[in-house]
N, C-alpha and C positions, 0 to 999 in steps of 0.2 A: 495672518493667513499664510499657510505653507506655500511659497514659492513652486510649480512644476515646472519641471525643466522641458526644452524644447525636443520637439523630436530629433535634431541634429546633436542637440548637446546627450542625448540617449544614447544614439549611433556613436558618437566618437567617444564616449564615455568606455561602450560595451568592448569596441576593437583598442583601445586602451586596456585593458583588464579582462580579457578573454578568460581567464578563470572563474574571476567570482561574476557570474554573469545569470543569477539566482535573481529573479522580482525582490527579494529579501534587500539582495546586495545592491541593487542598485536605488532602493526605497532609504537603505540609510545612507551611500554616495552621496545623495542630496536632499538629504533630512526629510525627509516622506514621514509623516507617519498618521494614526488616525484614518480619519475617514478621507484622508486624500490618499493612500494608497487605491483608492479605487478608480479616481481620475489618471495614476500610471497604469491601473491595467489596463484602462480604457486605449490610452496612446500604445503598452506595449501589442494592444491586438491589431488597433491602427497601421503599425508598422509592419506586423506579420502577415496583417493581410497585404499591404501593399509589398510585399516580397521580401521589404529589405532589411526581416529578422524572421532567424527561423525558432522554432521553440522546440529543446530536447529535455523532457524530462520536465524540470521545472527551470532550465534555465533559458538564456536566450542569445543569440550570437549575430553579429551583423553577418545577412546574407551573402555580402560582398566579400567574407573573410573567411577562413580556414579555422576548422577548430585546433587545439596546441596539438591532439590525437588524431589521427586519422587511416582510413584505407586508405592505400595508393595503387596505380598500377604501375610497373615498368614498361618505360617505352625502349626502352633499348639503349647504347651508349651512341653517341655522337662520334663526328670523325678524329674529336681531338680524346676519345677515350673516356670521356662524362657518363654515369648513367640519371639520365631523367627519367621522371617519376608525375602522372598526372592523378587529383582525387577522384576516387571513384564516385562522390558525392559534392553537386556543384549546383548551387539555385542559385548563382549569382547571375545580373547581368550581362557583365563587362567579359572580356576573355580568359579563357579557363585557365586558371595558373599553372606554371609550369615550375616543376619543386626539382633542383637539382639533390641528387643522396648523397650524403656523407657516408660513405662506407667504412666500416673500420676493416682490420685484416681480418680479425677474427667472423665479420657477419659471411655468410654463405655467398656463393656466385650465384647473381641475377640473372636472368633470360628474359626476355621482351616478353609482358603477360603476366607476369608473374604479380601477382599479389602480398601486398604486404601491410602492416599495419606500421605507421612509421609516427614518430615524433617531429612536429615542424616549427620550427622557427622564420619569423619572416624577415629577408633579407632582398630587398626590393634592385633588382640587377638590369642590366637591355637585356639577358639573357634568361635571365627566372627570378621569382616573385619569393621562394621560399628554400629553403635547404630542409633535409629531414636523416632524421639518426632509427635505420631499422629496430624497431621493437622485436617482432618476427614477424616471420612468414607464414601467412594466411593458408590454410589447407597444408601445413605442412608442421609437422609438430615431432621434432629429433627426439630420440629414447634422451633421458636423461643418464647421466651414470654418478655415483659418488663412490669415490674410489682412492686406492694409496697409488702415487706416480711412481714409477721406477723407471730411472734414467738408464736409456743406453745408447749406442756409437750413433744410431740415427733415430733422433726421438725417442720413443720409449714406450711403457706399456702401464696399463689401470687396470690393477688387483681391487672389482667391487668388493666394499665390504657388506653391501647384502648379504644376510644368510640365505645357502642355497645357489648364489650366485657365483657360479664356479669360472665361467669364462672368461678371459682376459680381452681387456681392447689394445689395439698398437693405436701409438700416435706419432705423426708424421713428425719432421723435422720442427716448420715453421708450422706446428699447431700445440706445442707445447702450454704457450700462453705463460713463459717464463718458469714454469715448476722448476722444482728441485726434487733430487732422489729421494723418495719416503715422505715427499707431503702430501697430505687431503684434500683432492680436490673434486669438483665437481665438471661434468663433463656431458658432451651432448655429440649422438653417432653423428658422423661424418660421410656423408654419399649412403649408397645404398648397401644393403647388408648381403654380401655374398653367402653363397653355399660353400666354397673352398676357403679357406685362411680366415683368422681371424677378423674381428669386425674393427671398423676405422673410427675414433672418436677425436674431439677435437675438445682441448682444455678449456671454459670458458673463467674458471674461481678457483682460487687459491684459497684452499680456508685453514692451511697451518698442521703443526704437529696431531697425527691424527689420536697419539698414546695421552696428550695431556688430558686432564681429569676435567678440565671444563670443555673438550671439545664433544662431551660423551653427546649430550643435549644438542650442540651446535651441530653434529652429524643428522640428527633427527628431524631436525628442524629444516634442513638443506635438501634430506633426504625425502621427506613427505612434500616439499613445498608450502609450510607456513612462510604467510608475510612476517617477518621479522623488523621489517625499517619502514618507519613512518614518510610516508611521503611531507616535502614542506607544506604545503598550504594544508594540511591536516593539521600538523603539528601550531600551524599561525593559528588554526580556528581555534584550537584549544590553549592555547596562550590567551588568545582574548576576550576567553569566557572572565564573569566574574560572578561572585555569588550573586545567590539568587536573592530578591526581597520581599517582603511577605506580601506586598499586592491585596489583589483576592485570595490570595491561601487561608486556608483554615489556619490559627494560629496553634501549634501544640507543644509549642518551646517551656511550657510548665511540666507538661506530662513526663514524667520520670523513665524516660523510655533508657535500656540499655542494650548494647551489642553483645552477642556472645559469641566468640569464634576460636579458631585454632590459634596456639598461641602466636605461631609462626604468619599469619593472617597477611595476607600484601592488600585489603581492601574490606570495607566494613558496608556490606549495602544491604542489611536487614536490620532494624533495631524491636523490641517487641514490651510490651505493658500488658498487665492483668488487676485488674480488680475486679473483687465480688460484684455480683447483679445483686442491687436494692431492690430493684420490684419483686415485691412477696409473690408473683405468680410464678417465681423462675426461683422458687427457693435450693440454693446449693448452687446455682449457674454463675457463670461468670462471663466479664467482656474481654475479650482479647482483642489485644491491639496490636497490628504488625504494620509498620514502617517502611518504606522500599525509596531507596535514593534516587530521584527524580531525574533519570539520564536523560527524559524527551525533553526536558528545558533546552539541555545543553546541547542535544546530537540532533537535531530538527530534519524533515527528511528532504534529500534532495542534497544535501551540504556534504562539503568532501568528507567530514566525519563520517556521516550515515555510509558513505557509499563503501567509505573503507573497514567501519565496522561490519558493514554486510556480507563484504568480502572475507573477511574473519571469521565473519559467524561467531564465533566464541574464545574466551584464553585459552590458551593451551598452558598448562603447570607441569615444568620438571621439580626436581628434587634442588636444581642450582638455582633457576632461574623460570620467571614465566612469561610467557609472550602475549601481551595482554589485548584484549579488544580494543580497550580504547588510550592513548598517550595519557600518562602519568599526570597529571595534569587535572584531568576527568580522572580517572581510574583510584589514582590515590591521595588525590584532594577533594575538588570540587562536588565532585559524588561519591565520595567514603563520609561514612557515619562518624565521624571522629566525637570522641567526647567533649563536650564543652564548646562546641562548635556548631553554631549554625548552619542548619541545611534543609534545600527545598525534597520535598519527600512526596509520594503518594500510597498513604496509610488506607489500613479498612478495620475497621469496628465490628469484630464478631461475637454475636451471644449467643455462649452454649447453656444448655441444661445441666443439669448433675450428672448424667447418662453420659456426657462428651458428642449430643447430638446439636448440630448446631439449625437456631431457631432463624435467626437472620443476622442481615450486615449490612454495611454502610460501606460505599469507598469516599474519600475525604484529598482533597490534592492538599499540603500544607506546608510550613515550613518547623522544624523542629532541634531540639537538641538533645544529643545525649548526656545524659547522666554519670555514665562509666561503661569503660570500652573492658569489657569481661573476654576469659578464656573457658573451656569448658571443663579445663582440670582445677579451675580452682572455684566455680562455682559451685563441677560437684565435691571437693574435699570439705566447702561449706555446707553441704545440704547431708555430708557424713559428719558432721559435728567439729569442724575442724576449718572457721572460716580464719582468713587471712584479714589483714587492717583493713583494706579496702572493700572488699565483700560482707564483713561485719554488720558496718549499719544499713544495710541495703537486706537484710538477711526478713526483717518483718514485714515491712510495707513493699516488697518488689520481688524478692528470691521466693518466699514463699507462696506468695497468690501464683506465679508460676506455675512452681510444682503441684499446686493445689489445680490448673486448668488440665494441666500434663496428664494428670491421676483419670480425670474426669473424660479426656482426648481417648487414653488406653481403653478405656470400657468401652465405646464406641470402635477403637480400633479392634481388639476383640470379634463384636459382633460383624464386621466389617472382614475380617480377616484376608489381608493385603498378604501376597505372598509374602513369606518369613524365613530366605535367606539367610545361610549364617556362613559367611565367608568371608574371613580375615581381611583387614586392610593393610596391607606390607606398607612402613615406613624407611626409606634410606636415608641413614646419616650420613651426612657430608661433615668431613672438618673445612678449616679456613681457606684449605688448597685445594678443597673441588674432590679430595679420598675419602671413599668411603670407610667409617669405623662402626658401623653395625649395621643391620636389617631387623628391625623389628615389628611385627603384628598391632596393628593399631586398638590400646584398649576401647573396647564402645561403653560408654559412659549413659547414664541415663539423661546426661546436660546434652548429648548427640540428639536422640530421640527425640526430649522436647521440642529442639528447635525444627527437628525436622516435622514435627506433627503441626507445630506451628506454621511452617509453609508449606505444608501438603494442603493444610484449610484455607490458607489462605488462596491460595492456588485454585483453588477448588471455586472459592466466591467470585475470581476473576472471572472465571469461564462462566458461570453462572448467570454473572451479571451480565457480564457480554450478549449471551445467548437471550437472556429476556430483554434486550434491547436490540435487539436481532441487527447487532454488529459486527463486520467481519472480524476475525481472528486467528491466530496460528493455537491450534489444538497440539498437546503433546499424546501424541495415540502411540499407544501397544496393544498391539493385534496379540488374541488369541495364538496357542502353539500348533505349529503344522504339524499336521497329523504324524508323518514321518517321522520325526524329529520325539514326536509324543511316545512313537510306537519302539523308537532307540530306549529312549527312558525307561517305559513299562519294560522291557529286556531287563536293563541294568537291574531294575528293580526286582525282576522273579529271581534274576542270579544271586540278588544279596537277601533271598528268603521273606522280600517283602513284598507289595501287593499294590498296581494302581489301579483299579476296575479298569473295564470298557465299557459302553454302549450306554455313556451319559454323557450331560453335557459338562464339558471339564470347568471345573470353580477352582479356586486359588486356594479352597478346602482343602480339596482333596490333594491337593499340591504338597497343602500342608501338614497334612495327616501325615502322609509316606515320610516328607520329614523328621515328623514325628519321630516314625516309626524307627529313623536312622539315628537319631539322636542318643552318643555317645556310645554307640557302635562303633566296630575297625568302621563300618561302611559310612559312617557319617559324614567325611567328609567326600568321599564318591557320588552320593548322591547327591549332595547341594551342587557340586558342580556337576554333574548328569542334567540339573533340574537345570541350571541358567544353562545348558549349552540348550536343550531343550525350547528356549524362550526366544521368540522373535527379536528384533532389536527393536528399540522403540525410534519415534521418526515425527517431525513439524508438520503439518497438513494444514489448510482451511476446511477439511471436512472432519467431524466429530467422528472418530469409531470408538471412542473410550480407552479408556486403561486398564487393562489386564489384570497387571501386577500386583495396580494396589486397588484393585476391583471397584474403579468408579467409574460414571459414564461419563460423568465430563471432567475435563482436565485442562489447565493452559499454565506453563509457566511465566508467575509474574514477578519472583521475589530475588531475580537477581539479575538485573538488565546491564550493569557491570560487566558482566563479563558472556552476557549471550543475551544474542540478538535476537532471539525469540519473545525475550521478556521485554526489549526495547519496543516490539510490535501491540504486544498486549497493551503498554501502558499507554500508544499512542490510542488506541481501540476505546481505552478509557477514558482519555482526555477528550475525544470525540464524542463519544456516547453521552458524558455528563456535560457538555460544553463547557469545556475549563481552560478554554484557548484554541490558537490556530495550529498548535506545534502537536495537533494527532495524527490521525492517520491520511498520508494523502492520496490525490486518485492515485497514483502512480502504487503507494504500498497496497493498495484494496488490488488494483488488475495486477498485481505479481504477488499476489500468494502464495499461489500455489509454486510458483518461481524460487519465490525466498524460502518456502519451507525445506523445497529438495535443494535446494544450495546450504543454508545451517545443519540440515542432517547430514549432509557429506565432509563439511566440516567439521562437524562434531566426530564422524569416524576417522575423519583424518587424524584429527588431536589425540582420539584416543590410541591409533596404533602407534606415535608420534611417545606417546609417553609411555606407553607398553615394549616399543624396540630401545627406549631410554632406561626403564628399567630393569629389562634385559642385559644391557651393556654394562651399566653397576654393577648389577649381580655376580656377570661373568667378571669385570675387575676386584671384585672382592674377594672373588674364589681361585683366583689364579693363583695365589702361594698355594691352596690346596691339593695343587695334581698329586696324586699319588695318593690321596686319601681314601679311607670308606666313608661314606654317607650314606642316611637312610632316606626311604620316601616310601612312595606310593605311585603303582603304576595308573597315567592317567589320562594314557593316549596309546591308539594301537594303529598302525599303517602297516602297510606293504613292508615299506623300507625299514621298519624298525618299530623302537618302544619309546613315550612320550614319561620319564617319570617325573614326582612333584617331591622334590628334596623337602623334608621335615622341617631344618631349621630354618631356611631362608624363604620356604616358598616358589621357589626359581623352577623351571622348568627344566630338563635334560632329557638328552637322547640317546639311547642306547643303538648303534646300527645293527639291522638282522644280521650281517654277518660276525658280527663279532659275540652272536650269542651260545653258540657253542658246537658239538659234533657234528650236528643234524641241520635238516632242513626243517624249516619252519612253513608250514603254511597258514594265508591268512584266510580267515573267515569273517566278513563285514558283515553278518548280518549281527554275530556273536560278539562282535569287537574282538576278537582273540585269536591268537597266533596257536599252531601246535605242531610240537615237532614230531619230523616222518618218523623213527626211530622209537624214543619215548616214548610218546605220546601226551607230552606233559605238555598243557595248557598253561600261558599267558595270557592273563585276563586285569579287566580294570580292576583298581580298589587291590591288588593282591602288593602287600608290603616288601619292599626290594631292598636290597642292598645293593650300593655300586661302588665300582672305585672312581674316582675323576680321571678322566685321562687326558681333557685338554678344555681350556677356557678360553675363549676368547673374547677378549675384554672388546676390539675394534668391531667385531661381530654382533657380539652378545649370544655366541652358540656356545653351550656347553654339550660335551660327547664322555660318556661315562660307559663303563663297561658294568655288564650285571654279575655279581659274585653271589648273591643267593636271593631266594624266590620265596616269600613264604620260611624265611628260616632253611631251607635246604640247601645245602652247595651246589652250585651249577657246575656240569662237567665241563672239561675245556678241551681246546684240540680243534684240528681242521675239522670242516665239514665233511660227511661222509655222501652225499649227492640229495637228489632231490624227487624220493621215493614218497608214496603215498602214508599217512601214516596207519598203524599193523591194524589188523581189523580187530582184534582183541582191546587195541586202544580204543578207537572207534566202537564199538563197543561197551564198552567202560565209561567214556565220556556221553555216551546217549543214556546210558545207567544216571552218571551222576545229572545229566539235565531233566530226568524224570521224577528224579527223588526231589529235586529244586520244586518240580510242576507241584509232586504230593504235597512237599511242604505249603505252597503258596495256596494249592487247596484247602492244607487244613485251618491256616488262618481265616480263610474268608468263611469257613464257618462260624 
């Protein structure tokens, strides 16, 4: 019979080990388990009720003690120059501790009142019970800055490399924080920001040469606020994971399942199967079978994993390096699909028909192995006649029932018609030292598509099944396009001679007609991105509104809990709903849904500008030997300030400044998108083909500034500007001409 420990030996256990302080952790502290975990709840409610445990979240803390984080208040310094510190949060007893602060030079000057959240250590004195090292200060959140230092006679000054960010900060003598002339550091404003003189910041990191080629990413990463460093009791939890064993699991370590991913791949968490459907009712149907690496074993919720996956939300992937949801550990062992290697998974078993419509499904918790860990360039060089050693004998009983569900997936996609996007994916080559030696356009492979039709279904059975068990969940919704945003598009649209009706309701059809329509035109690729600027962004919710995009009503991401915590939520929903354990959803994930969903979609926007101003900064390092060159593009932004073009070969963005576009003044027209100058009256509009020259890159940046040398094939005049007169009515004139003959046109197609 299991031993229960006494309520004393609970108490001095919990103020022992104030970290792991989880009903979990202290159930295996002293061998609990079974149906006597129910006789600790019983004692740890015993205690809570009698005061002397309080309960946060799922863990529990003697009420006589301090948690290691905490609010404090400033009480002011004492006569010998101390400042003390009382919590703002006290159910104990005995008398309220009194926390002297560890100030470093660098934390801000305290005032009596002042709030803070501070880290405490217990250091039992006649004078105080605890010491505490300021985290920050509560109600008071300093600009951040990342920036180049420049040393001078007193302190020095921080050159942001934001782009845009033109203004310098000075820094004081003794707030340098040890910098050197020309290094990258990061920086937080210092007192309040005046109307006269520069603004005051004060050094807090040192992050190095800002020109090396690996610091491109580590600027992005400093600069948005990705966690980057695992805290230790994270990194302990996932040390002492071990695999998982098959238990109750369904067994599927026979089933020939394999991974297919990019060659470059840092983690493998979908594996997929196909075989024919034998029941003569389903003649031509097939079962699919898709795989998802079982992160709820590992990440249970309430544990420092969960809390700091949560905080994550999702990896963030550069071209050097990725910043991953969860420690290596999880991420590229314990939950990677690896071949020949055992792993706990939660698969689901779908039957389609010959149409690609799917009839039902099964979800399955298991444990499994793969077969062969696949790329998608060489799966499809084998399904073009040209398999390699290893994809060979996989090529009849596995590669082809594949392509055979894939074909069947299309006809249904097809009738389905999900918007149909066609915009390149930029790939950056790095060599061994972090230089880029090309940019190139990611080919999309038909082995892309499968797998994505495969976890769009799958995806699809989550939410489904969820929903008929009327379990809570995080829904991935895209909202319908704003009107405004719609009525930009139909513009761009009559300007390039083509046509998006009004006064219906808009389908991802008609999205995709206009497409259509663009397809292999100058305008083709203007309108695909006219169309996604057009598109709401999509976003985590506990309410259902559907998905837009790829025109279904319900949606949940389940097929990559690796590396987003959206999918970590689903499978807990799952594990729940099917009763497959304790480790699904807990009261705590069900009341912060709607919490957790707008904290992963802010983090998902964080990553994505994170690796868009990374991109950016390649770009402009790879183009820097080029000043002085021409380049082609397309223009594919208009502002006040200037011209947004889309260089041809690289994809990169550049900006031409209004001034430096030639004699005249230019005025802007935003309902038009388009500039025109007073004099001319020659118009600058989207999609019109440019030429420019480079005239500066900046790789710290990532801004590149090019001048325009011709428009549509014409030479652009050059010279100062002549002022900033209306342009001639004859122009005006001629431009109301030319947007009329646009109108005829666009009328005579909708005949």
């Amino acid at each position: 019979m299991t031993r229960i420990p006494s309520k004393s030996e609970i108490l001095d256990w919990i103020s022992a080990n104030p970290t792991k302080s989880a009903k979990r952790d202290i159930a295996k502290a002293f061998g609990i388990k079974g149906a006597a975990r129910i006789d600790l709840k019983r004692l740890l409610k015993e205690l809570q009720d009698e005061g002397k445990l309080t309960k946060r979240r799922s863990s529990y803390r003697d009420a006589e003690e301090l948690p290691p984080v905490a609010v404090l208040e400033i009480l002011g310094p004492d006569p010998d120059g101390d400042v003390f510190a009382r919590p703002m949060e006290w159910t104990g007893e005995g008398p309220e501790p009194r926390i002297l602060m560890m100030l470093r030079e660098s934390d801000p000057a305290l005032g009596q009142g002042d709030r803070i959240l501070g880290r405490l250590t217990v250091d039992k004195t006649e004078d105080y019970t605890h010491t505490a090292r300021m985290i920050r200060r509560i109600g008071a959140n300093p600009l951040r800055i990342l920036g180049v230092f420049r040393a001078g006679s007193e302190g020095g000054r921080i050159l942001p490399i934001d782009k845009g960010a033109d203004k310098q900060w000075t820094v004081a003598p003794g707030a340098t924080g040890g910098a050197k002339d020309g290094e990258l550091v990061e920086a937080e404003q210092a007192g309040p920001k005046g109307r006269l003189g520069l603004p005051k910041a004060r050094i807090i990191t040192r992050l190095g040469d800002p020109t090396a080629p690996r610091a491109v990413s580590l600027i992005a990463i400093h600069q948005h606020g990705i966690p980057d460093h695992f805290p230790d009791e994270v990194i302990a939890e996932a040390d002492a994971a071990t695999p998982a064993k098959l238990g109750k699991r369904r067994d599927l370590r026979d089933m020939p399942l394999i991974t297919i991913d990019p060659w470059d791949a840092r983690d493998h968490d979908d594996a997929c199967f196909v075989e024919a459907d034998t029941d003569p009712k389903n003649e031509g149907g097939f079962i699919i079978w898709v795989a998802i690496a079982d992160v709820a074993h590992y990440v249970t919720p309430g544990s420092a994993l969960d809390r700091e996956a949560r905080q994550r939300g999702n990896s963030t992937y550069f071209p050097d390096r990725v910043v991953p949801m969860l420690p290596d550990r999880l991420s590229g062992d314990l939950c990677s699909l690896h071949e020949g290697v055992e792993r706990a998974c939660l698969a689901v078993a779908m039957r389609i028909d010959a149409a690609g419509i799917k009839i039902d499904h099964q979800f399955h918790r298991g444990l499994m192995k793969s077969v062969a860990s696949l790329n998608y360039e060489e799966v499809q060089a084998a399904v073009d006649g040209q398999p390699n050693d290893k994809v060979a004998p996989l090529m009849d009983e596995i590669i082809s029932p594949l392509y055979g569900a894939f074909s069947a997936l299309m006809k249904a996609r097809a009738r389905r018609q999900p918007l149909d996007l066609d915009l390149p994916e930029r790939q950056i080559v790095l060599n061994d030292k972090g230089q880029v030696t090309s940019v190139r356009f990611k080919e999309r492979l038909d082995a892309h598509r499968l797998i994505e039709e495969f976890m769009v279904l799958a995806n699809v059975a989550a939410a489904e099944t969820l929903i008929a068990k009327k379990s809570p969940l995080l829904f991935r919704v895209h909202e319908e396009p704003d009107p405004d945003k719609l009525e930009a598009l139909r513009e761009v649209a009559q300007a390039s001679g083509l046509n998006l009706a009004k006064g219906q309701v808009l389908k991802t059809a008609h999205l995709n007609a206009l497409l259509r329509g663009a397809q292999g035109s100058e305008n083709d690729e203007l309108i695909n991105m006219a169309t996604l600027r057009a598109m709401t962004q999509a976003y985590y919710a506990p309410d259902n509104f559907g998905h837009f995009g790829l025109a279904l009503r319900s949606y949940a991401h389940f097929t990559s809990p690796i590396r987003r915590y959206a999918d970590l939520i689903v499978h807990r929903a799952l594990i729940t709903a099917h009763g497959w354990g304790d480790d699904g959803l807990s009261e705590w994930d069900i009341a912060h849904l709607a919490d957790t969903g707008k904290q992963i979609s802010d983090t998902e926007r964080r990553s994505m500008a994170a690796e868009r101003d990374t991109t950016d900064r390649y770009l402009a390092a790879f183009l820097s030997d080029r000043v002085g060159a021409e380049l082609t593009g397309k223009i594919s932004g208009i502002a006040k300030f200037g011209v947004f073009v889309k260089l041809d070969e690289t994809g990169a963005d550049a900006m031409i400044p209004i001034r430096t576009l030639g004699r005249e003044f230019f005025h802007y027209d935003a309902d038009s998108q388009t500039l025109m100058g007073s004099d001319s009256g020659m118009v600058i509009g989207l999609g019109q083909k440019a030429t420019v020259k480079l005239a500066e890159a900046a790789p710290v940046s990532g801004g590149l500034i090019v001048e325009l040398v011709a428009l549509d094939d014409r030479i652009m005049p050059r010279g100062p500007s002549r002022g900033r007169g209306k342009p001639p009515r004859r122009k005006q004139a001629s431009g109301r001409k030319k947007a009329a003959k646009t109108a005829r046109k666009v009328k005579r197609k909708r005949k």
